[in-house]
VOBA-1610 file (N, C-alpha, C; in pm, whole numbers, padded with zeros to 5 digits, always signed):
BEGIN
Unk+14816-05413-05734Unk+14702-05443-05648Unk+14741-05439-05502Unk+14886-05473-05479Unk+14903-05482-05311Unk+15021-05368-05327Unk+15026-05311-05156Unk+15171-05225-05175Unk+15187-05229-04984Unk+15277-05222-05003Unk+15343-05253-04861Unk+15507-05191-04825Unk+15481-05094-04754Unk+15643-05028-04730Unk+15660-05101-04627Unk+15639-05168-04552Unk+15762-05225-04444Unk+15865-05338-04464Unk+15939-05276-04565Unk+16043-05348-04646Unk+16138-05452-04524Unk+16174-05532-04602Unk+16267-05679-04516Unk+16403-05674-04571Unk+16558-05618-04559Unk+16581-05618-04665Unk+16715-05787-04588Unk+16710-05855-04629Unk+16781-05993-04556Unk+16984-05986-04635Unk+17009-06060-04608Unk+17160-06070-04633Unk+17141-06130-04726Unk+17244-06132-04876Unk+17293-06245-04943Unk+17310-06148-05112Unk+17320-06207-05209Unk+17317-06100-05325Unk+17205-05951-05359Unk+17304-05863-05350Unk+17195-05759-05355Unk+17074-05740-05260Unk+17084-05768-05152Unk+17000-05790-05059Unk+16889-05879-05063Unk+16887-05960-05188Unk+16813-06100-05160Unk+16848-06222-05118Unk+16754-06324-05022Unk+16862-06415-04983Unk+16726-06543-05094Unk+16821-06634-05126Unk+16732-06751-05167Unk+16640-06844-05086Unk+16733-06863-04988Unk+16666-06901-04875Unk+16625-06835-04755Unk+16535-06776-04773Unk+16514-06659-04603Unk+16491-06754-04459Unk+16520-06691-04375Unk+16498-06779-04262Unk+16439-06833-04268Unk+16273-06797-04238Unk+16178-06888-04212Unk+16144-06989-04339Unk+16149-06954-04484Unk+16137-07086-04547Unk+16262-07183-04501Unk+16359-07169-04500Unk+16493-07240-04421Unk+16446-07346-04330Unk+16385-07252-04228Unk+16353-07347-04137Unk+16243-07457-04172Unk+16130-07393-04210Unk+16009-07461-04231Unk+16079-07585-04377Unk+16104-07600-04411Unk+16161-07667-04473Unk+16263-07832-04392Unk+16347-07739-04317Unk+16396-07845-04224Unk+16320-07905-04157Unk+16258-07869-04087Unk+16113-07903-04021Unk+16044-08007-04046Unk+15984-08003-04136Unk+15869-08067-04265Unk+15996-08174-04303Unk+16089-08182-04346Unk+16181-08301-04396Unk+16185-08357-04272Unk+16242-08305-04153Unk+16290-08394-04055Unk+16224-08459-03931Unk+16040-08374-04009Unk+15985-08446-03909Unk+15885-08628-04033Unk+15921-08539-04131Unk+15913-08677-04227Unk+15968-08747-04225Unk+16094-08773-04258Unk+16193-08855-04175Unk+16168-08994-04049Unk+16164-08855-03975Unk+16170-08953-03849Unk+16029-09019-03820Unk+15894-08959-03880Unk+15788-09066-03840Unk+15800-09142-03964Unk+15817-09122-04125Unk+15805-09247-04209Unk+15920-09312-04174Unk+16014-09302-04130Unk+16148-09436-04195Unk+16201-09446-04026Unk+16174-09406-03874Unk+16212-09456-03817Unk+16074-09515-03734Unk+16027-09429-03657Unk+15912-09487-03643Unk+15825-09538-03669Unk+15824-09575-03820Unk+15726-09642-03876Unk+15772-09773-03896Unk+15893-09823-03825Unk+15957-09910-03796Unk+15962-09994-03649Unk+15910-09880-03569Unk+15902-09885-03410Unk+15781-09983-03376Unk+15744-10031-03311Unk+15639-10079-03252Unk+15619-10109-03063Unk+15511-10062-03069Unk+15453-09999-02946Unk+15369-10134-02931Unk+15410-10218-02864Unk+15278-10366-02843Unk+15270-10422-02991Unk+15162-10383-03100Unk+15132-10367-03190Unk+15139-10292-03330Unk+15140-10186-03229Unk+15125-10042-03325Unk+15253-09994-03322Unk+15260-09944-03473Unk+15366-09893-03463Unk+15345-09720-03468Unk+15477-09672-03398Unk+15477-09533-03317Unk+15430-09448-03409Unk+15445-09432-03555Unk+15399-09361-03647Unk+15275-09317-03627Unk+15226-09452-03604Unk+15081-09420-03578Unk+14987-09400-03454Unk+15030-09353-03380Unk+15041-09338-03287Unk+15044-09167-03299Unk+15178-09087-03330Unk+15180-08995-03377Unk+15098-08919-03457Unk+15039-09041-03626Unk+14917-08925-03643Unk+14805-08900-03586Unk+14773-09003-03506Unk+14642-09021-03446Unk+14620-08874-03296Unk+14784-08837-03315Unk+14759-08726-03189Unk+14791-08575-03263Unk+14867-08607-03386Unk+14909-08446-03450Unk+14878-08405-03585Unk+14794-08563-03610Unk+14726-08522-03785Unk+14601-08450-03707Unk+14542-08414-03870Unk+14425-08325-03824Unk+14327-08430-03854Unk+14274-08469-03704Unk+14181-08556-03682Unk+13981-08514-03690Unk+13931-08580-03733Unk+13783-08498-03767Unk+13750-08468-03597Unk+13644-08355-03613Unk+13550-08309-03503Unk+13493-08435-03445Unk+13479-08491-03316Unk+13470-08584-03252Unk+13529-08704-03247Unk+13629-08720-03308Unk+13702-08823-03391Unk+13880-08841-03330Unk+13882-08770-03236Unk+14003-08765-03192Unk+14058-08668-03224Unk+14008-08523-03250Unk+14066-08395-03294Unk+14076-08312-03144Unk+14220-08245-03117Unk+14285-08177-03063Unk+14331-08043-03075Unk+14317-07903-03025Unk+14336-07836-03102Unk+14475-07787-03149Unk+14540-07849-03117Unk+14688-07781-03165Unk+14733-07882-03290Unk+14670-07963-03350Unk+14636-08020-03478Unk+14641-07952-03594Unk+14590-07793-03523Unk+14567-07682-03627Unk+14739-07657-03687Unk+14791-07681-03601Unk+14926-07593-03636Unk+14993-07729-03694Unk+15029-07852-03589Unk+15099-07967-03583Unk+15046-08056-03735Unk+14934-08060-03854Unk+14883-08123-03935Unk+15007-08057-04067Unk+15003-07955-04058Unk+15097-07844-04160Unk+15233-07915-04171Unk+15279-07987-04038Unk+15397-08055-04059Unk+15451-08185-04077Unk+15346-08244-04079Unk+15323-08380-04147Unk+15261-08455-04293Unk+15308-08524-04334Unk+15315-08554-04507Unk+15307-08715-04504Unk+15238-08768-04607Unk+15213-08877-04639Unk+15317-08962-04712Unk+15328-08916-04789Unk+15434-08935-04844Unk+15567-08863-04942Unk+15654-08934-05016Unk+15808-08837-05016Unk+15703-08748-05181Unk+15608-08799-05234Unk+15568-08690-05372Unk+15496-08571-05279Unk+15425-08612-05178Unk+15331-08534-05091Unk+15459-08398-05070Unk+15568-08464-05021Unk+15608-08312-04947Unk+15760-08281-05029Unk+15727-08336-05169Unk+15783-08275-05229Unk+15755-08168-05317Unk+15631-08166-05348Unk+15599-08075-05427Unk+15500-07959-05354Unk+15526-07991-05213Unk+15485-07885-05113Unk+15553-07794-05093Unk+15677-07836-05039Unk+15825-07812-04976Unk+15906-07739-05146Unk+15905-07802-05270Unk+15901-07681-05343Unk+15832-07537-05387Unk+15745-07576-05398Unk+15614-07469-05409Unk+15646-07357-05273Unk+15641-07412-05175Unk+15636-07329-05055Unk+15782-07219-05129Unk+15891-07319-05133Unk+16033-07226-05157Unk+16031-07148-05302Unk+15958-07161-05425Unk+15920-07137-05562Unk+15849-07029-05546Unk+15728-07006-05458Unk+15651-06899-05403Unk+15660-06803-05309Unk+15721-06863-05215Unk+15732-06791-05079Unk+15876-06685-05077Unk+15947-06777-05166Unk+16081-06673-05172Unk+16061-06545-05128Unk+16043-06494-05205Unk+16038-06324-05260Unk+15917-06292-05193Unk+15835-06349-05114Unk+15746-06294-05056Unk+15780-06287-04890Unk+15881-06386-04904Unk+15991-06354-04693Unk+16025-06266-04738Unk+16116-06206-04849Unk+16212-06074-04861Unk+16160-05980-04870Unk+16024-05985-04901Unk+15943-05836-04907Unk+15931-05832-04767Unk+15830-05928-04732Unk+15769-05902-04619Unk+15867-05876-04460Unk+15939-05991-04484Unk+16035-06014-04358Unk+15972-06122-04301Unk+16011-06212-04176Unk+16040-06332-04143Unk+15911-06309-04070Unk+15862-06215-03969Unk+15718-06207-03885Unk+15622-06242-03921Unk+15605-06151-04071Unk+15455-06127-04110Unk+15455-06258-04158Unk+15580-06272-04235Unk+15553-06427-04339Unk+15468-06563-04280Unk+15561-06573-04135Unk+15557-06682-04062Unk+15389-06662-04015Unk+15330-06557-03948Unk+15209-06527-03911Unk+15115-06601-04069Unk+15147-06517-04167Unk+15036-06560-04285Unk+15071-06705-04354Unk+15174-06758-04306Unk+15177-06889-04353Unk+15070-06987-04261Unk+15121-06947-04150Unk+15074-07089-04017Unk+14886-07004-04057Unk+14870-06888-04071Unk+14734-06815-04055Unk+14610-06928-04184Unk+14727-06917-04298Unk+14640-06999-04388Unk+14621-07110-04349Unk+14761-07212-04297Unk+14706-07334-04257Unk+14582-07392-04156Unk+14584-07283-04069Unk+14479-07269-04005Unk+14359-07319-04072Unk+14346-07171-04160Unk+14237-07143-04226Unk+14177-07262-04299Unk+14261-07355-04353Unk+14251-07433-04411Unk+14181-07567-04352Unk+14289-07579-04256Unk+14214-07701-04176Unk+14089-07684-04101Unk+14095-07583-04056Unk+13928-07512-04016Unk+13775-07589-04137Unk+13845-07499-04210Unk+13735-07567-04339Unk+13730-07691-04383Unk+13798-07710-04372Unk+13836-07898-04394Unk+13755-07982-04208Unk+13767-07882-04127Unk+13672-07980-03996Unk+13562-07927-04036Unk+13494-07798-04065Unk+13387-07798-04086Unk+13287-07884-04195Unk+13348-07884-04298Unk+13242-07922-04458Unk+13275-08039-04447Unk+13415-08093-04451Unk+13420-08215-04492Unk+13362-08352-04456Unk+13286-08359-04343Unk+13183-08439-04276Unk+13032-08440-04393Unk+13016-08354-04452Unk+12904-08366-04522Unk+12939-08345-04692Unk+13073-08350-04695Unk+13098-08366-04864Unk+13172-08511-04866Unk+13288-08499-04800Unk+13341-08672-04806Unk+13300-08767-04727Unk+13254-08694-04584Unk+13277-08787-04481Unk+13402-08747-04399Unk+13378-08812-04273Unk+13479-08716-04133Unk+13629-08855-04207Unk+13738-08757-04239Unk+13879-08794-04253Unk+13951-08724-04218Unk+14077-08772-04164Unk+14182-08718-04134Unk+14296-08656-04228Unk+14383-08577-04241Unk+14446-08504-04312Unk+14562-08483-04245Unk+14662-08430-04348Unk+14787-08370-04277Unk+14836-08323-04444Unk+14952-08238-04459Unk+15020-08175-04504Unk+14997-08047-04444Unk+15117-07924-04544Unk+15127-07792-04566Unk+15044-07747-04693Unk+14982-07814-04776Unk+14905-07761-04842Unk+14820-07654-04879Unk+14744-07612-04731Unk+14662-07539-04705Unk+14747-07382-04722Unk+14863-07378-04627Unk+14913-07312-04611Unk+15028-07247-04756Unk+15056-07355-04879Unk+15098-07331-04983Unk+15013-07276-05091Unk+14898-07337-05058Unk+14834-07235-05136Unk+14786-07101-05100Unk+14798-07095-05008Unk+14788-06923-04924Unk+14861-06820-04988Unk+14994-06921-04972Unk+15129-06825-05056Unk+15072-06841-05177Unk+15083-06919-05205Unk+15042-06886-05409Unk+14951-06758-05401Unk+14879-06804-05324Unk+14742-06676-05371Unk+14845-06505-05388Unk+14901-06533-05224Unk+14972-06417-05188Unk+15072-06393-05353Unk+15118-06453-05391Unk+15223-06457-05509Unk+15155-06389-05649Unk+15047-06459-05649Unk+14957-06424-05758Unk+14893-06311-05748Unk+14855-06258-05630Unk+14847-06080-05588Unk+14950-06006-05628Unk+15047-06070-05525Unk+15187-05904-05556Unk+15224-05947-05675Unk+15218-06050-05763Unk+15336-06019-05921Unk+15226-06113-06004Unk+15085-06016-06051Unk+15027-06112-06129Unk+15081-06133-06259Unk+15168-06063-06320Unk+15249-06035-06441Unk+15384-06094-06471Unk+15404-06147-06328Unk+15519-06223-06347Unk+15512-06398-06440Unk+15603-06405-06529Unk+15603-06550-06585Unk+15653-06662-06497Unk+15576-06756-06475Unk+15598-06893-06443Unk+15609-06992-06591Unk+15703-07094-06556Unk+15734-07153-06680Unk+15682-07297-06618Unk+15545-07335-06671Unk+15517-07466-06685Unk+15575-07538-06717Unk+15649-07644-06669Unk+15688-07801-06713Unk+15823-07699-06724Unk+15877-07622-06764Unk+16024-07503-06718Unk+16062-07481-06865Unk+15884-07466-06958Unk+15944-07422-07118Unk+15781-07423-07174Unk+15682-07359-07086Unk+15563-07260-07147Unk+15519-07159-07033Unk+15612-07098-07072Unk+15535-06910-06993Unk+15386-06896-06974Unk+15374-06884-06840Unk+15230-06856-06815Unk+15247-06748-06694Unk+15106-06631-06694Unk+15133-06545-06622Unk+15094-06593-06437Unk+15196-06588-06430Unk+15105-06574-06211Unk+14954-06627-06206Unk+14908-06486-06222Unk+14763-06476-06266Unk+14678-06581-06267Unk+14758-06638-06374Unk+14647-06734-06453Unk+14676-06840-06446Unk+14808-06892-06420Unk+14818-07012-06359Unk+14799-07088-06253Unk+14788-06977-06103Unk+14760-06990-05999Unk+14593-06968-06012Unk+14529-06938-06018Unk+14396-06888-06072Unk+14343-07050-06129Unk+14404-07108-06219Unk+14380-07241-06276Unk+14374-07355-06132Unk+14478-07322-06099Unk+14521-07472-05924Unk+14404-07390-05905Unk+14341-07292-05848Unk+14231-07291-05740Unk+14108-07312-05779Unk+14079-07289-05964Unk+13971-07376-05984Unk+13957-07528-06039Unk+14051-07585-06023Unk+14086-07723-06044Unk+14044-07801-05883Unk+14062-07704-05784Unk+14048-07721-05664Unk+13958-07760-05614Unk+13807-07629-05660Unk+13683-07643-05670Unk+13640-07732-05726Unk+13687-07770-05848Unk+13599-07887-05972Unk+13586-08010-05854Unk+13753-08050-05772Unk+13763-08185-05740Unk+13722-08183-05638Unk+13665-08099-05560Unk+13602-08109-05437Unk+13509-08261-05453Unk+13489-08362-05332Unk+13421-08449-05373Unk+13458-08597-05449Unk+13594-08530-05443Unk+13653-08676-05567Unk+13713-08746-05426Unk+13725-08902-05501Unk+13770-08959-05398Unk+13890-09032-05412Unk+14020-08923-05439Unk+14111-08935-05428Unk+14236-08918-05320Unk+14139-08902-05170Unk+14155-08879-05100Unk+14227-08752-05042Unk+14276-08631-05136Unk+14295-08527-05144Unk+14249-08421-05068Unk+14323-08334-04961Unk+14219-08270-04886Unk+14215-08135-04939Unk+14060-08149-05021Unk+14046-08028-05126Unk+14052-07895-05061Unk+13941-07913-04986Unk+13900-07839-04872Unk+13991-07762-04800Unk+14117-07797-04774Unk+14201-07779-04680Unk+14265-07625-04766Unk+14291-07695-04936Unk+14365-07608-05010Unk+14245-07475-05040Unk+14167-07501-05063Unk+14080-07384-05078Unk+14027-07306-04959Unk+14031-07325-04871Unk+14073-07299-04725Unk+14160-07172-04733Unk+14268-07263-04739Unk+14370-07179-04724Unk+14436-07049-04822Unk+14383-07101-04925Unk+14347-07006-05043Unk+14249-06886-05017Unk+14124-06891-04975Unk+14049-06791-04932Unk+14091-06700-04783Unk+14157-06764-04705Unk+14201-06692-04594Unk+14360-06579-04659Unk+14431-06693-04719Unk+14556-06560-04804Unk+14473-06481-04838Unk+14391-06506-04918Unk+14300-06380-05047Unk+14218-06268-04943Unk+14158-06322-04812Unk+14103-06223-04727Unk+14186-06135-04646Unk+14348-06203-04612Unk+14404-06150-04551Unk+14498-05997-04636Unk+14535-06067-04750Unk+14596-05939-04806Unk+14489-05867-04900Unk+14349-05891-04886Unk+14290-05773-04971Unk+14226-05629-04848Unk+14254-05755-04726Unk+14252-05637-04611Unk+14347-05506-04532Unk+14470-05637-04570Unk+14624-05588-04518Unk+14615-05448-04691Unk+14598-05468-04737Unk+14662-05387-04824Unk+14555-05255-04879Unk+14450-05287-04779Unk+14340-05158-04798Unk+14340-05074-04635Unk+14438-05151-04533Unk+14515-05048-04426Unk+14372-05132-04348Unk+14282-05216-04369Unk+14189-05278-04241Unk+14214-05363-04151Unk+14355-05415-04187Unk+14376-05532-04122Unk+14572-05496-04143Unk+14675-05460-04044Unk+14788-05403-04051Unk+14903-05510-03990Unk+14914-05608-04011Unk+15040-05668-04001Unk+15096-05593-03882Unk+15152-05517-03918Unk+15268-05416-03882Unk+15228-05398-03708Unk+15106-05353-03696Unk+15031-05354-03588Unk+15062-05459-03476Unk+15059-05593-03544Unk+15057-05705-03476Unk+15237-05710-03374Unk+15296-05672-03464Unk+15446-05622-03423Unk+15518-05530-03311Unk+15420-05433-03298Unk+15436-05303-03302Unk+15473-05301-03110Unk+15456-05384-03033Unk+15517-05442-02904Unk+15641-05475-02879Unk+15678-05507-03022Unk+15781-05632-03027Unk+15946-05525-03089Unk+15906-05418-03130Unk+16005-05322-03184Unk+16056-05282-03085Unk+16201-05231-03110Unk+16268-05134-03032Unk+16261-05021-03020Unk+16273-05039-03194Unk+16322-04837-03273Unk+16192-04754-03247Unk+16164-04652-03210Unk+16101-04561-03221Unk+16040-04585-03351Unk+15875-04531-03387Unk+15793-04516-03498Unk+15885-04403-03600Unk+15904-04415-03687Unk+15935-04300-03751Unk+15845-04183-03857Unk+15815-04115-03838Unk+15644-04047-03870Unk+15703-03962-03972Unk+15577-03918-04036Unk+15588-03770-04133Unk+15568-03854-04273Unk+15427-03825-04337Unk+15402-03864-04490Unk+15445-04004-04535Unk+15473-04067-04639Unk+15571-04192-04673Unk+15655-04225-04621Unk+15660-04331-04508Unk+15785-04321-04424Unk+15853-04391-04491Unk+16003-04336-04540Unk+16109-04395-04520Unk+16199-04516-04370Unk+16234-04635-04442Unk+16215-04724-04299Unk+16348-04727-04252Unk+16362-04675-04205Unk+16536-04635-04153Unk+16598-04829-04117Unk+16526-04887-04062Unk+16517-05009-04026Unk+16592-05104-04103Unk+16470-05069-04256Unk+16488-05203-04393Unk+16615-05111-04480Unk+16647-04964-04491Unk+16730-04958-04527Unk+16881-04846-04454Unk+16936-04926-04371Unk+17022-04861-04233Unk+17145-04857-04329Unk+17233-04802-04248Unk+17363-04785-04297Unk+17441-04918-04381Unk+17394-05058-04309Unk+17413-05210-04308Unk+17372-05244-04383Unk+17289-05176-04465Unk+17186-05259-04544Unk+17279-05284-04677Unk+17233-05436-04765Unk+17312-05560-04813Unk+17266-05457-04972Unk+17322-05303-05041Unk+17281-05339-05179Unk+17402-05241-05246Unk+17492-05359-05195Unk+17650-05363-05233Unk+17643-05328-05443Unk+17527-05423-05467Unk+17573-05421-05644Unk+17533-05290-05673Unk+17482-05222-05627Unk+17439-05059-05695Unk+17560-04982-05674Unk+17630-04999-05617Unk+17792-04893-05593Unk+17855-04852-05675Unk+17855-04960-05817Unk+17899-04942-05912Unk+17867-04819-06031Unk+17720-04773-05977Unk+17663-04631-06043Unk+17662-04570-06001Unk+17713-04461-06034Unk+17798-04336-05988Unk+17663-04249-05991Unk+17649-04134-05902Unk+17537-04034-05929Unk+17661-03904-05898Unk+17592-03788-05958Unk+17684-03699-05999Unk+17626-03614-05835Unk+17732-03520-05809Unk+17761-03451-05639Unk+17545-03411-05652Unk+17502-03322-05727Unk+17358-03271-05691Unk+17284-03374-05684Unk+17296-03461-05780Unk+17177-03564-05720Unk+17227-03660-05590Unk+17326-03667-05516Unk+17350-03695-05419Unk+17305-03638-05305Unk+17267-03535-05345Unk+17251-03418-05235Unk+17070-03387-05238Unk+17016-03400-05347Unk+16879-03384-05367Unk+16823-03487-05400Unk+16806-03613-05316Unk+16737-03726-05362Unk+16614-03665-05235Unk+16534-03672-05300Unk+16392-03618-05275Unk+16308-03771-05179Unk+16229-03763-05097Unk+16143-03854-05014Unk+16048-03901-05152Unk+16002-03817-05263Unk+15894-03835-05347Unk+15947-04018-05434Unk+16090-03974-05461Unk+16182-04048-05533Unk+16190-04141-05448Unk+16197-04178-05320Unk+16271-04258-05283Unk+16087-04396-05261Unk+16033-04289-05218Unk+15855-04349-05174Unk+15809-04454-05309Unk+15866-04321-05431Unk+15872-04437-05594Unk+15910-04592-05653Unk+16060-04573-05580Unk+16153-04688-05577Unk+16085-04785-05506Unk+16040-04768-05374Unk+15993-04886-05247Unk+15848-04887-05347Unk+15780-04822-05399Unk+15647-04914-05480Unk+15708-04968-05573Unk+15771-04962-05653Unk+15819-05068-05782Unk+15897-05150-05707Unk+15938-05139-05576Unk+16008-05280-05555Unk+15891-05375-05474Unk+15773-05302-05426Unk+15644-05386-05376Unk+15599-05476-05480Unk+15573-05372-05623Unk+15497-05411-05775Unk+15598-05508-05844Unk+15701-05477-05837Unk+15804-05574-05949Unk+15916-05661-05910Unk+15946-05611-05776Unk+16092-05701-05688Unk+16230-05588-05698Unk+16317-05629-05597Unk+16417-05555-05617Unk+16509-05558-05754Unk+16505-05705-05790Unk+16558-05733-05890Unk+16569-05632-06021Unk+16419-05596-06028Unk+16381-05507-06142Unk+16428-05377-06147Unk+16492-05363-05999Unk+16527-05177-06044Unk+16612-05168-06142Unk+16623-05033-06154Unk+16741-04970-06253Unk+16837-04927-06165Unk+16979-04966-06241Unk+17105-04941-06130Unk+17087-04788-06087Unk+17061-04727-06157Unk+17013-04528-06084Unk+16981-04541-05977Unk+16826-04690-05989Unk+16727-04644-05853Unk+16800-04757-05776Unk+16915-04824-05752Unk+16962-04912-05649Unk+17055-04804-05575Unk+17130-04717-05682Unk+17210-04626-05624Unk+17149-04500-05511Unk+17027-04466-05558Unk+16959-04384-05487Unk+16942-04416-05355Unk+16880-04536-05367Unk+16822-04622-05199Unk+17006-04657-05163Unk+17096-04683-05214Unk+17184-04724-05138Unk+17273-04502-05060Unk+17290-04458-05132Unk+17269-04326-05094Unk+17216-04278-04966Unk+17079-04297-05009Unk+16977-04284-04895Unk+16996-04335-04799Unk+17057-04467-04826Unk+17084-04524-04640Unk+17190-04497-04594Unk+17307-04397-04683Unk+17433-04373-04573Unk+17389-04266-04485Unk+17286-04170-04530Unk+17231-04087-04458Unk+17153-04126-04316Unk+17116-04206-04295Unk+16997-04262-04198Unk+17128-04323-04101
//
């Protein structure tokens, strides 16, 4: 359903890293700004108040007339209620997002992460005044389910293991969280439904656009490059796979002198869609050897 050549290819086994930068960071982030407003500042006191609160009242996402600011939009994503709240955020984000920094690379990722949270809290100032009532919010939520969505696009076929011992497809498990989402809209579990379905519909608008060429990532970048465009049919990305590039484990398969010499653009355009559709993981040592080939040339 999605395909995307502007391959990322990062350092670490076989050119995947577990941790890519930006989940890395966003991760540190989100812990250490948890941290320091639950267990030190929430210790502090200001006259009365203690500094914690103080803090959400200026960087949670506060309702429309209610003390809302707009850089709330971004600053709500990094604040958590509590240690279950941003734990099962802060996994999910790294469970999902993995393999979707290594496709994408650290730009686009970071753009469609903070893009959903947005999206999310947007919808959450708009509706939520006339479904719950004007409340305040904070997590990454919005923005985790963005990625899911994104996850559940590029590998709907991939198995997730519920509870880590019943296989369920992408698809249909992520598909389940977003109508579980809808049902609880309204409940008053103080949950900001809104926020997640939000952010869910902005992933789902963004890559059914990005990946029909209406809406180009790449574009957004395209200031920010050094290298020259490289043109002509399926581009090969001299970039994602340079002389440097990390796919050390394919060395071990030998290709005989002609197919060294005749690895075709058709072949190589093949490889970069099954690694969009299935991950690098999935190639066949032939097709790791090919792309590693291919880049002593470039």
């Amino acid at each position: 359903m999605y395909s995307d050549r502007d391959y990322y290819k990062p350092s670490g086994l076989g050119g995947f890293s577990v941790f890519p930068p930006v989940i890395k960071n966003l991760l540190i982030i989100n812990i250490a700004v948890f941290l320091v407003n639950n267990l030190i500042l929430g210790n502090i006191l200001l006259g009365e108040i203690p500094a914690s609160m103080l803090v959400d009242h200026y960087f949670a996402l506060q309702p429309l007339g209610h003390g809302f600011f707009i850089w709330q939009l971004i600053s709500y994503q990094f604040m958590h209620a509590n240690f279950s709240h941003i734990f099962f955020n802060m996994f999910a984000l790294w469970m999902f997002g993995m393999e979707i920094e290594n496709l994408w690379g650290p730009k686009k990722f970071i753009l469609y992460y903070l893009a959903c949270g947005v999206g999310g809290g947007l919808l959450h100032l708009i509706l939520s005044p006339f479904i719950t009532g004007p409340a305040a919010t904070v997590g990454a939520s919005g923005a985790i389910y963005g990625i899911m969505v994104a996850f559940g696009m590029m590998f709907p076929d991939r198995h997730i293991y519920l509870w880590f011992f019943i296989p369920l497809k992408a698809k249909y498990l992520i598909a389940f969280f977003i109508v579980l989402e809808f049902m609880s809209v309204g409940s008053m579990d103080f949950v900001a439904r809104l926020a997640h379905i939000g952010g869910a519909l902005v992933g789902f608008i963004f890559i059914l656009l990005d990946s029909r060429g209406q809406f180009n990532f790449k574009q957004i970048f395209s200031n920010f490059r050094k290298e020259p465009p490289v043109t002509g049919g399926n581009q090969f990305r001299r970039r994602q796979f340079s002389k440097t590039a990390n796919i050390e484990d394919a060395e071990f398969f030998e290709l005989d002198k002609y197919e060294k010499t005749n690895i075709s653009q058709e072949e190589i355009d093949r490889i970069l869609d099954k690694i969009s559709k299935s991950g690098y993981q999935n190639l066949t040592e032939r097709e790791k050897r090919i792309l590693f080939e291919a880049s002593k040339k470039n």
